[in-house]
LOROTOR-481258 format. One record per residue (C-alpha): residue number from 0; x, y, z. Coordinates in steps of 0.05 Angstrom, whole numbers, plus 5000, padded with zeros to 4 digits. Layout:
+-----+------+-------+------+
: num : east : north :   up :
+-----+------+-------+------+
: NUM :    X :     Y :    Z :
...
+-----+------+-------+------+
// end
This chain:
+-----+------+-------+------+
: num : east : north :   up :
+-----+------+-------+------+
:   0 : 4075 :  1589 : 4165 :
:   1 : 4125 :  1530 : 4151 :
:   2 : 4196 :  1531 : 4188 :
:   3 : 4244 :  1505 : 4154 :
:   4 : 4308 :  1470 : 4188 :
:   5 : 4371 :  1483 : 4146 :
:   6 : 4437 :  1447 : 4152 :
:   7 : 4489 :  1497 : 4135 :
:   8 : 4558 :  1461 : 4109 :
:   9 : 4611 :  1481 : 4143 :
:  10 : 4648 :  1470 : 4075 :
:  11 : 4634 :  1534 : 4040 :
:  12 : 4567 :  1562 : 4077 :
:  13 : 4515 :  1541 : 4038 :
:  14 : 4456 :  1505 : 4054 :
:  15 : 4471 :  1426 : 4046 :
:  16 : 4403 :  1405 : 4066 :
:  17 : 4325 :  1430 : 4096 :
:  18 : 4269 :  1396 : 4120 :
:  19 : 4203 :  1428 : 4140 :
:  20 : 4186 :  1418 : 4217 :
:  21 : 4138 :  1379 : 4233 :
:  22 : 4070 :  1401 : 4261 :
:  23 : 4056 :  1390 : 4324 :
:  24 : 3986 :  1344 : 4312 :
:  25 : 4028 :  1307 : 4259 :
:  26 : 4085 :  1291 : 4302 :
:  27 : 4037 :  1273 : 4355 :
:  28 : 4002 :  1232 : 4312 :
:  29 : 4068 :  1196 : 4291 :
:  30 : 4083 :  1187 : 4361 :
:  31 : 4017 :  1149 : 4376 :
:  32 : 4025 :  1106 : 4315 :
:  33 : 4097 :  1081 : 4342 :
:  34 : 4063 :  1076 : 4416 :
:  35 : 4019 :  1018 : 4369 :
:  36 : 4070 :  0987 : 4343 :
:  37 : 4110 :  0973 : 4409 :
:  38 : 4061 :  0917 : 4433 :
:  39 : 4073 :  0874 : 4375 :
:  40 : 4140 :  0887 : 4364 :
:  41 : 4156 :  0869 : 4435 :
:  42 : 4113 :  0801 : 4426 :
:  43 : 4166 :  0773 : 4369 :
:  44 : 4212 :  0744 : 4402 :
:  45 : 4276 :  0767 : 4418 :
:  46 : 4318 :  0731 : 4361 :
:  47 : 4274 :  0762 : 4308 :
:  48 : 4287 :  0828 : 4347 :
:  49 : 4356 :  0819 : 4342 :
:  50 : 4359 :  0800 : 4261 :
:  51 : 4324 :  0850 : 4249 :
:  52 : 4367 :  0908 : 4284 :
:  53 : 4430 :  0871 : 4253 :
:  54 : 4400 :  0870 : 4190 :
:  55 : 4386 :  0942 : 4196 :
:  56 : 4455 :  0963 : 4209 :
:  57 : 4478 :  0916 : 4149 :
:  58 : 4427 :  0962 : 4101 :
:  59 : 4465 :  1025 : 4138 :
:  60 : 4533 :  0997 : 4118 :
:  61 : 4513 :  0989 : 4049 :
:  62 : 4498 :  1058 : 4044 :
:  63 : 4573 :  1078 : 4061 :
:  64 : 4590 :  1110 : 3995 :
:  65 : 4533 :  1163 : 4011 :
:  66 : 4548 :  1161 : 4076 :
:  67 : 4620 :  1184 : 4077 :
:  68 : 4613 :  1244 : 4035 :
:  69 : 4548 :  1263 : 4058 :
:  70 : 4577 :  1271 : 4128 :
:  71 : 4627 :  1307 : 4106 :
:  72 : 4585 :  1364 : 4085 :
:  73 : 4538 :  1369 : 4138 :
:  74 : 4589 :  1368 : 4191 :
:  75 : 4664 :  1367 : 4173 :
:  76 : 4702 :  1298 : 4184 :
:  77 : 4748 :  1289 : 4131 :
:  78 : 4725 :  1228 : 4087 :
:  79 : 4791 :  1200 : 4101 :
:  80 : 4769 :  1169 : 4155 :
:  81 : 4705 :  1121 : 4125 :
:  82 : 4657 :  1152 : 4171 :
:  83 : 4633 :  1112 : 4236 :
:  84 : 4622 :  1047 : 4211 :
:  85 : 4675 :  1013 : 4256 :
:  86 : 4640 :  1040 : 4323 :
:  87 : 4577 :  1033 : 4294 :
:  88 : 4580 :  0956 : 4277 :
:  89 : 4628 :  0950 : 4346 :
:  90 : 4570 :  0968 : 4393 :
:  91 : 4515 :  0933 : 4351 :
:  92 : 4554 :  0874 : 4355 :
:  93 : 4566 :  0868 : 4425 :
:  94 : 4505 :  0894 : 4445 :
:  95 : 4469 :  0838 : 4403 :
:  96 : 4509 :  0781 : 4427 :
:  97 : 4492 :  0796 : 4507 :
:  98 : 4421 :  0817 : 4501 :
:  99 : 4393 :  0744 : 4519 :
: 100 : 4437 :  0755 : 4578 :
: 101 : 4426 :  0825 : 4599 :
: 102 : 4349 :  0811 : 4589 :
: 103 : 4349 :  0748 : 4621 :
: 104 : 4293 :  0742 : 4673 :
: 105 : 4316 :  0735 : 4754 :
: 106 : 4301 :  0669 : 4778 :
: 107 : 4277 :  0670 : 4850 :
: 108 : 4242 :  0611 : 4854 :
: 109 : 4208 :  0554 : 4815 :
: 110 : 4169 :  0502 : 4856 :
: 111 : 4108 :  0467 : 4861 :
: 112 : 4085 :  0523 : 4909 :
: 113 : 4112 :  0588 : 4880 :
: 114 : 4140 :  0620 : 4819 :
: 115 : 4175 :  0685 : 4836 :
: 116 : 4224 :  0722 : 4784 :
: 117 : 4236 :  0792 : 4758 :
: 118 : 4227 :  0810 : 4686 :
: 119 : 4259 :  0866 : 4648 :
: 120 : 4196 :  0889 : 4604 :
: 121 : 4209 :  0954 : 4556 :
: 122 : 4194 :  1015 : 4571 :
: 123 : 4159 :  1031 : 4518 :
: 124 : 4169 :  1087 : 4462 :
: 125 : 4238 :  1110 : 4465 :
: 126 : 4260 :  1185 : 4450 :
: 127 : 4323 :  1191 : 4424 :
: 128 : 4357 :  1261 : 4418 :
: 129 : 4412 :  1257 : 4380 :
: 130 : 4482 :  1307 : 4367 :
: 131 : 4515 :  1322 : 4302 :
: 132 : 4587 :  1305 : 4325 :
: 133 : 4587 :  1227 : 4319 :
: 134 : 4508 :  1222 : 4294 :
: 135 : 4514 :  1156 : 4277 :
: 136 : 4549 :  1123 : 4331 :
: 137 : 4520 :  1162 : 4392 :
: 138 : 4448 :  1147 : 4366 :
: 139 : 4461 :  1077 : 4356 :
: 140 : 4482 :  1070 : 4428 :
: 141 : 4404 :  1081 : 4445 :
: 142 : 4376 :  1053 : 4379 :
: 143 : 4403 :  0988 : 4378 :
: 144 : 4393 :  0965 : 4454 :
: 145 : 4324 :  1006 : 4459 :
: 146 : 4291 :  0964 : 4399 :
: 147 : 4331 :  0900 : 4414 :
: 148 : 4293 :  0905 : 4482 :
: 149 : 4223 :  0909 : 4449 :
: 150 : 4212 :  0990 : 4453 :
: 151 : 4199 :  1026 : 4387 :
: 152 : 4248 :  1090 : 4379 :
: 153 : 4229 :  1159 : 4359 :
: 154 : 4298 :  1192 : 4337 :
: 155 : 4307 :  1265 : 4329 :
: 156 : 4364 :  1286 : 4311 :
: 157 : 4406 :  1344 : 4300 :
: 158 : 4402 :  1402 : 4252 :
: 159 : 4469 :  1413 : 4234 :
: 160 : 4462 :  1330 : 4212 :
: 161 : 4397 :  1337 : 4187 :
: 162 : 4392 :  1266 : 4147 :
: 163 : 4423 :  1219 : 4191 :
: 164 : 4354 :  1202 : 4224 :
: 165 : 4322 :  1207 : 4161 :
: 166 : 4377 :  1154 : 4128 :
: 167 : 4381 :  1106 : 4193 :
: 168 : 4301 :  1091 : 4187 :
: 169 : 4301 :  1086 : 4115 :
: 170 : 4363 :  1033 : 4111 :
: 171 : 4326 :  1001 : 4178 :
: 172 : 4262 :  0997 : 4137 :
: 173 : 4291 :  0979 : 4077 :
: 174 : 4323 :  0914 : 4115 :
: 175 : 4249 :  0885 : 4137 :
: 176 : 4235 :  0924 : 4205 :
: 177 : 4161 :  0930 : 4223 :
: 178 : 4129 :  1003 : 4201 :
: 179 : 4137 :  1053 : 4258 :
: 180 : 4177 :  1019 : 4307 :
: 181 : 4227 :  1060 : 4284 :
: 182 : 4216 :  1138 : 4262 :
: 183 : 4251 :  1201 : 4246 :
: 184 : 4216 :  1266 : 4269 :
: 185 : 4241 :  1324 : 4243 :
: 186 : 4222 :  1380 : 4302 :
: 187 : 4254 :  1446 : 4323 :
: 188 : 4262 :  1462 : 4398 :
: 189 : 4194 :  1483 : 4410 :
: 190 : 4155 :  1424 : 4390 :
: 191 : 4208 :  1384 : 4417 :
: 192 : 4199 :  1406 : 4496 :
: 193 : 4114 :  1401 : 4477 :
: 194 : 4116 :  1334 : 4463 :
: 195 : 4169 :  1312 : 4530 :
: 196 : 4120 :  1368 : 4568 :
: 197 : 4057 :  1319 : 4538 :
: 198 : 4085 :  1260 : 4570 :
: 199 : 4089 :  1240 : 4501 :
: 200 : 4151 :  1187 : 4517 :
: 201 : 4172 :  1132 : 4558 :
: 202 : 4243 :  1142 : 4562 :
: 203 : 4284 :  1197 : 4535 :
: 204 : 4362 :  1193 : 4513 :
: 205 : 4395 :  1256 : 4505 :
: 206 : 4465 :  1277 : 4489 :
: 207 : 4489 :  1351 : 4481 :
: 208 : 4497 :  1408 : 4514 :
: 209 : 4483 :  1424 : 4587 :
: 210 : 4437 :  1474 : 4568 :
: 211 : 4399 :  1428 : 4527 :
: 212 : 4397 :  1378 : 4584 :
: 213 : 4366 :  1429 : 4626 :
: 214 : 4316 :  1451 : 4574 :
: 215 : 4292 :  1368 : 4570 :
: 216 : 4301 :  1365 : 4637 :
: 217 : 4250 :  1421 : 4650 :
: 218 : 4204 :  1394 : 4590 :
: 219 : 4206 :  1330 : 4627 :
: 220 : 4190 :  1359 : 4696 :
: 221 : 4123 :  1322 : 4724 :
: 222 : 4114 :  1265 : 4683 :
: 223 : 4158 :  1230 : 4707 :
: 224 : 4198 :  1206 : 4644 :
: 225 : 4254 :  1171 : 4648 :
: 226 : 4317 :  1204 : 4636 :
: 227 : 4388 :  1188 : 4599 :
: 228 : 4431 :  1252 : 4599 :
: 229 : 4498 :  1256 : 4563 :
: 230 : 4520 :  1329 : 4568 :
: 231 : 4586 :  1371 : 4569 :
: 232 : 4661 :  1354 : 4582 :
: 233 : 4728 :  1373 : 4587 :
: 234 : 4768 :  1302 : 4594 :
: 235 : 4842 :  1310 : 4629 :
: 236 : 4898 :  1267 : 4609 :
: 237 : 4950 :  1250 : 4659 :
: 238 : 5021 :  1227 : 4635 :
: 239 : 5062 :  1196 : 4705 :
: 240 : 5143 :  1198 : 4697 :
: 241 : 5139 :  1128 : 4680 :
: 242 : 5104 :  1126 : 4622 :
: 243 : 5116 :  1106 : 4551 :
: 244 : 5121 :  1181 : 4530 :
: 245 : 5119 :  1175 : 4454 :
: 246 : 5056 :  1126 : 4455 :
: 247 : 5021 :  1174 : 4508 :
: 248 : 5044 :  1235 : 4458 :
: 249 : 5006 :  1205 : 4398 :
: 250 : 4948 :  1175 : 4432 :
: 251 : 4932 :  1235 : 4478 :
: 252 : 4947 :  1284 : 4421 :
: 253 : 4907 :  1243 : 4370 :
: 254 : 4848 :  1249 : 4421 :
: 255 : 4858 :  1317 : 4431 :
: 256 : 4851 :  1338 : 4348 :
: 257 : 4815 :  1278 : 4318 :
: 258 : 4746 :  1293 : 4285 :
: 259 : 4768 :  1372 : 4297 :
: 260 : 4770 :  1368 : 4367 :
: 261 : 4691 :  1357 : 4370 :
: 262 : 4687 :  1293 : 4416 :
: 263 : 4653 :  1281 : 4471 :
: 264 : 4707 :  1240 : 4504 :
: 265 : 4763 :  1283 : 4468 :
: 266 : 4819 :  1304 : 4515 :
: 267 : 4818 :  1382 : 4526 :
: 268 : 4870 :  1390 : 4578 :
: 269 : 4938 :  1348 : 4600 :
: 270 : 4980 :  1344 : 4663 :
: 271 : 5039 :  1318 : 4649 :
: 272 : 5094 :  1306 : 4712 :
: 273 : 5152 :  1353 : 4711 :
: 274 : 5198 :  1308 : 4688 :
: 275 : 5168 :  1296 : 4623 :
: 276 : 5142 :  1358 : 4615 :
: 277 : 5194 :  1393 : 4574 :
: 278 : 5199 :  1333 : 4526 :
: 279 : 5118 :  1318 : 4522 :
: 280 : 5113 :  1388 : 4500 :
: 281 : 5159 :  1379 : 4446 :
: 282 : 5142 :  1331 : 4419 :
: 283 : 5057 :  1347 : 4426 :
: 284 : 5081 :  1414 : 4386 :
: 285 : 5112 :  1368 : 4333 :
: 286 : 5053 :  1324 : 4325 :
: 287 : 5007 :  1376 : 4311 :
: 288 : 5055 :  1414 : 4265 :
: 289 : 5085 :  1363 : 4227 :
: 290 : 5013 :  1310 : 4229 :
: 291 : 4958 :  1351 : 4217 :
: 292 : 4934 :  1377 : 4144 :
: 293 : 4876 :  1433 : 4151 :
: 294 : 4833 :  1434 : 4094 :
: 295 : 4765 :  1409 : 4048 :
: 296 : 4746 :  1348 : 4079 :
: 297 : 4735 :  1310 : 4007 :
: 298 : 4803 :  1320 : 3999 :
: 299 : 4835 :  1250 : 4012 :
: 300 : 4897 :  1283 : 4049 :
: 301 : 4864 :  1323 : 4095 :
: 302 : 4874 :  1303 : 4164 :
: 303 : 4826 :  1352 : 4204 :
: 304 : 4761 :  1385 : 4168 :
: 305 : 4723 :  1459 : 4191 :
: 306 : 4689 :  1444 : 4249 :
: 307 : 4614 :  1436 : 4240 :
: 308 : 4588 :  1506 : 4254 :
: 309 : 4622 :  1571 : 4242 :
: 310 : 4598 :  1592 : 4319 :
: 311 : 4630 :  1535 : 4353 :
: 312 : 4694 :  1554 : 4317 :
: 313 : 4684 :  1622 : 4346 :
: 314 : 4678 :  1599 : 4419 :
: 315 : 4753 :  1560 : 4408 :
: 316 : 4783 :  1618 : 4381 :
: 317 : 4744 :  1660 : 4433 :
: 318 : 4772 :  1618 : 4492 :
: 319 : 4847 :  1617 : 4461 :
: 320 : 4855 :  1691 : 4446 :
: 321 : 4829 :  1701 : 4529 :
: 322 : 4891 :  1649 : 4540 :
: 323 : 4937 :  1684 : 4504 :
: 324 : 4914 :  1759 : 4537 :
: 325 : 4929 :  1721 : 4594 :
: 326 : 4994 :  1699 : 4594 :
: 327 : 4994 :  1637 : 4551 :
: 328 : 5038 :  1618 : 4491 :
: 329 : 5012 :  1587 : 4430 :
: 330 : 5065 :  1530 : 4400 :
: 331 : 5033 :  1525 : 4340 :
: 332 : 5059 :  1575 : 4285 :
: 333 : 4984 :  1600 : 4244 :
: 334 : 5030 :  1601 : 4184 :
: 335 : 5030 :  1531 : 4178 :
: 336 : 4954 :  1531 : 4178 :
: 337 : 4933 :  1579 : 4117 :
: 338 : 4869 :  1547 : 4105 :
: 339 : 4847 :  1586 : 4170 :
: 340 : 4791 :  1628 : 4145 :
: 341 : 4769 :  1656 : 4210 :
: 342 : 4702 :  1620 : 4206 :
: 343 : 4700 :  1552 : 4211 :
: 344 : 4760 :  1524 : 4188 :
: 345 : 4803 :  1529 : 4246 :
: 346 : 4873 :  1516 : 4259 :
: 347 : 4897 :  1466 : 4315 :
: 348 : 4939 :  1496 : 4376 :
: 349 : 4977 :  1470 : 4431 :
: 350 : 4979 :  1523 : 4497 :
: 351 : 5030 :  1517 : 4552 :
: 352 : 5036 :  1570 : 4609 :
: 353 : 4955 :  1558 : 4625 :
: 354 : 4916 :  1564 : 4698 :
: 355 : 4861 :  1539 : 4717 :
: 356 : 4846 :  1621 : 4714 :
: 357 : 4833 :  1610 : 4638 :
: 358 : 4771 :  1579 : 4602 :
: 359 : 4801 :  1536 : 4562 :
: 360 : 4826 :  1497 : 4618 :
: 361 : 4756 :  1501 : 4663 :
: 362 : 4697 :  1507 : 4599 :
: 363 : 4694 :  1454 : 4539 :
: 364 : 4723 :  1474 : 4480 :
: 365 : 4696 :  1421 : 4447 :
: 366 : 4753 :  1444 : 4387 :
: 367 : 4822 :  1430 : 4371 :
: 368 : 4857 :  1463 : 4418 :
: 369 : 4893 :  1434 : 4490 :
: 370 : 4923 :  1467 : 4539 :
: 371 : 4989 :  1425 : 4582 :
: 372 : 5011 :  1440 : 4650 :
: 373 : 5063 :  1405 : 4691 :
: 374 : 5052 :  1376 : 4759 :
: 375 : 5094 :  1354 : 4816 :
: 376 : 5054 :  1310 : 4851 :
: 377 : 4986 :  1252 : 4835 :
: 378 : 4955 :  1295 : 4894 :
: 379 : 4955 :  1358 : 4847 :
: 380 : 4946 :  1325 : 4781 :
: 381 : 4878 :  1293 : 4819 :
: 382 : 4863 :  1361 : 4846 :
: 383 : 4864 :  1392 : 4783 :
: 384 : 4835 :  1337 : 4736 :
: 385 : 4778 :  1340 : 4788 :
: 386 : 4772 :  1421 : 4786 :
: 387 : 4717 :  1419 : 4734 :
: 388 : 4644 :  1423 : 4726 :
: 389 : 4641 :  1358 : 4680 :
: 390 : 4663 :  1293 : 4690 :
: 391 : 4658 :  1241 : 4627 :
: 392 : 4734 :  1206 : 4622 :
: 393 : 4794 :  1205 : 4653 :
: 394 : 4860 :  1190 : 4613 :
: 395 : 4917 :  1156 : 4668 :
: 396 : 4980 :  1145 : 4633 :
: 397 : 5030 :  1094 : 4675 :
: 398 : 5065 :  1021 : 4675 :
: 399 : 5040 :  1011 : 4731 :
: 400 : 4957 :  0996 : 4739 :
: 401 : 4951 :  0989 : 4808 :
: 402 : 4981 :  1059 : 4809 :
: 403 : 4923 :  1082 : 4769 :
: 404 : 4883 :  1046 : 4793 :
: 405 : 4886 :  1080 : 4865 :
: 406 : 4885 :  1146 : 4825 :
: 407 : 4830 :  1134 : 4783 :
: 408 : 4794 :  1122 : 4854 :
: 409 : 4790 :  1196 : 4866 :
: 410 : 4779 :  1223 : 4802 :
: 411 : 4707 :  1242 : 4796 :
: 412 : 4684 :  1219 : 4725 :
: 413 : 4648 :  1167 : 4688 :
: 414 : 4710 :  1119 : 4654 :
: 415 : 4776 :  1109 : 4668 :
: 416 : 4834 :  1098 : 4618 :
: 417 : 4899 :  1069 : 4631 :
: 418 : 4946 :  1089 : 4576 :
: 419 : 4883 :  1094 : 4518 :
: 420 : 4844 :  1157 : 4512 :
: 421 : 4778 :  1169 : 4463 :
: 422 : 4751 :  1111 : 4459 :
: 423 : 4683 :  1080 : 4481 :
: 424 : 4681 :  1009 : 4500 :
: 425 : 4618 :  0981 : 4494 :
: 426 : 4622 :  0925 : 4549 :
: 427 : 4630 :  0978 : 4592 :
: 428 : 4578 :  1035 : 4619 :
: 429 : 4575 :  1100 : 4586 :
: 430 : 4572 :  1150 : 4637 :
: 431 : 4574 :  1212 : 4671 :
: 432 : 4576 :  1249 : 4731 :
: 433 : 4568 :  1315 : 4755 :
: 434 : 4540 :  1372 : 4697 :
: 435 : 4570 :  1315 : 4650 :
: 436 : 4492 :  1291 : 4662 :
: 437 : 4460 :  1216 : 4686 :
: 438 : 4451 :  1151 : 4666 :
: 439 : 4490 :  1098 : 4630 :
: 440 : 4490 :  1065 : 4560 :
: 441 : 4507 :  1007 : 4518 :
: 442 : 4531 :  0945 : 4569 :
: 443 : 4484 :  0903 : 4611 :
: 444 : 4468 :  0971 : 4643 :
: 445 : 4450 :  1005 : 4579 :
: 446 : 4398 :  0946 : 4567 :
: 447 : 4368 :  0956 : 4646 :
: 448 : 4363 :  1028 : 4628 :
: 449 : 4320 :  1019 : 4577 :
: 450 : 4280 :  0971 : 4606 :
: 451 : 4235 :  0972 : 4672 :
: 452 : 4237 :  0911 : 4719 :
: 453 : 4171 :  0873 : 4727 :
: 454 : 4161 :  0821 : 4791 :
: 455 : 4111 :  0764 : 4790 :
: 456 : 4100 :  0721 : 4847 :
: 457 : 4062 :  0671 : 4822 :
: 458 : 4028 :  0623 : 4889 :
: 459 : 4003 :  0555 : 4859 :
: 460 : 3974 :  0528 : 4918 :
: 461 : 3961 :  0535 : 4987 :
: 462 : 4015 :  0529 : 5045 :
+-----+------+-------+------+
// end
């Protein structure tokens, strides 16, 4: 019997989209087909590699008027916003323009007796697991670098965005890249884990949830796979008594609500020093209350769509009403949210009088909802930023950098802001620590990830 994987719009309910999964022997088979591709896609050289990829992401932009809408059903964002093309041509960009550096070979030694360097050499057939809350941008992070580096990619992505791989390989193919070094599989969990547990894969990038990190992890166990993990978070903002409070009001808050709250890098909870406190709350409350428009994301003035799943919803509301039993207060008034249906369209709130005691301020939320306490000291707001599980960014907000600089020290995460929040640089490493997962993307890292390094020591004659 056939399964079928259904995306189910968070718009009204019904099903937006369904694709049959895969059998095993014919994913397999698609797999080894892409395995025979790699060797003569990594023999062009790496210009062509590169025109290609950028003419791949050119096709995708074309496609933006599908794009923007489609997304909109499968997983909320308000069309308002364009979809991800900015980040997605951002990272492509960047990480086109340094490849011939970042996969430069190490030059030991050239003589007339020896020839020694170090090669970075691909890995070989890339898995990339993609999420539904940026599905365009986080799979490009892997896609681009892994076939600019001479891998071919195998993306699966998620169900709840069940044609993004399906459109990314057609607009990649459309633009002139070779057949199958670049595939969509569409696989439920089951045949997923069989093919890592097969050894089916060179490399595997992952984001999502730290239960499905586990689950690849395990998969992966013995065949010694490499491993990208991009898991949970719960990113902490910091405002210092010297900041620029209105700026740090409507960046932090923006990265709180933007895209419903569903961001990896989205800030969940805020420690603000005492003597702002009073005023940052204010003023968050007003943000929220006075910026925000809940509603259809195809309408042009809504600000923040349902979230993607009517269960992830749940969990927000879930975590908030334990708050609230608990001794917090809600600032935002539900009245001026009536498109709250209970399921998943989901009103933003702002919670003051939180502990660490609460969920909300210890498990992501991954939803529009942030919770503000004040602090007296940088000792306790680095004590509590670090009092977490997950560790992805870090939010510092100060005029002075050597100040957060010296904080940003201790804080145990992956990226540090200074007075910007949210956003992913791609010169820099994307990464983790602790359950937040492993590995690094995009930069000159993100290239040496997804390549191996290959010595030759080359003797021409005797001593």
């Amino acid at each position: 019997m056939t399964t079928t994987l259904k995306c189910i719009s968070p718009i009204d309910g019904s099903v937006y989209a369904e694709r049959p999964v895969m059998a095993l022997d014919e994913a397999a088979a698609a797999v080894a087909r892409s395995r025979k591709a790699q060797k003569d896609w990594a023999r062009r050289p790496l210009e062509d590699r590169i025109a290609l990829v950028r003419a791949g992401v050119a096709r995708l932009n074309e496609m933006k008027d599908e794009v923007v809408p489609e997304l909109a059903w499968m997983m909320g964002r308000p069309v308002r916003y364009g979809g991800e093309f900015g980040g997605v041509n951002e990272r492509t960009n960047y990480m086109a323009d340094i490849a011939a550096r970042a996969l430069a070979p190490i030059e030991i030694e050239t003589s007339a007796q020896f020839e020694r360097r170090v090669e970075r050499v691909p890995h070989g057939v890339v898995f990339v697991v993609a999420p539904w809350n940026y599905p365009y941008m986080t799979a490009i992070n892997t896609v681009v670098p892994a076939l600019i580096a001479g891998n071919t990619v195998v993306l699966k992505h998620a169900t709840q965005t069940l044609l993004v791989g399906e459109r990314m390989v057609r607009a990649f193919s459309e633009a002139g890249l070779p057949e199958d070094v670049f595939i969509n599989l569409f696989l439920d969990h089951q045949g997923t884990e069989k093919l890592i547990s097969a050894g089916s894969f060179n490399f595997i990038n992952f984001t999502g949830s730290v239960g499905g990190g586990k689950a690849i992890e395990r998969a992966a166990a013995g065949t010694f796979t490499g491993l990208g993990l991009e898991l949970g978070g719960k990113d902490p903002g910091y405002v210092m008594e010297d900041a620029d409070l209105d700026w740090a009001v409507d960046v932090l808050m923006d990265g709180a609500m933007y895209n419903a709250g569903q961001c990896c890098c989205g800030i969940e909870r805020l420690y603000i020093a005492r003597p702002l406190y009073d005023a940052f709350v204010e003023k968050a409350a007003a943000w929220v209350s006075s910026g925000l428009k809940l509603g259809n994301p195809l309408d042009a003035d809504t600000t923040i769509g349902p979230m993607a799943n009517v269960r992830f919803a749940a969990e927000v509301r879930a975590q908030t009403a334990e708050a609230l039993a608990s001794g917090a207060r809600g600032l935002i008034d539900p009245k001026l949210f009536p498109a709250d249906d209970g399921g998943a369209y989901l009103m933003p709130q702002v919670l003051v009088d939180v502990t660490h005691d609460m969920r909300v301020m210890r498990d992501e939320s991954f939803g529009p909802v942030v919770g503000i306490m004040p602090v007296d000291s940088d000792e306790e707001a680095i004590a509590l930023m670090n009092d977490c599980q997950f560790g992805l960014t870090a939010s510092l907000w100060t005029n002075d950098a050597d100040r957060a600089a010296r904080i940003g020290d201790e804080i145990e995460t992956g990226t540090v802001f200074m007075n910007r929040a949210d956003y992913l640089d791609p010169a820099l490493c994307w990464t983790g620590c602790k359950a937040t997962g492993r590995g690094g993307s995009l930069s000159e890292i993100g290239f040496h990830n997804l390549t191996r390094p290959k010595s030759y020591h080359l003797r021409k004659q005797p001593a």
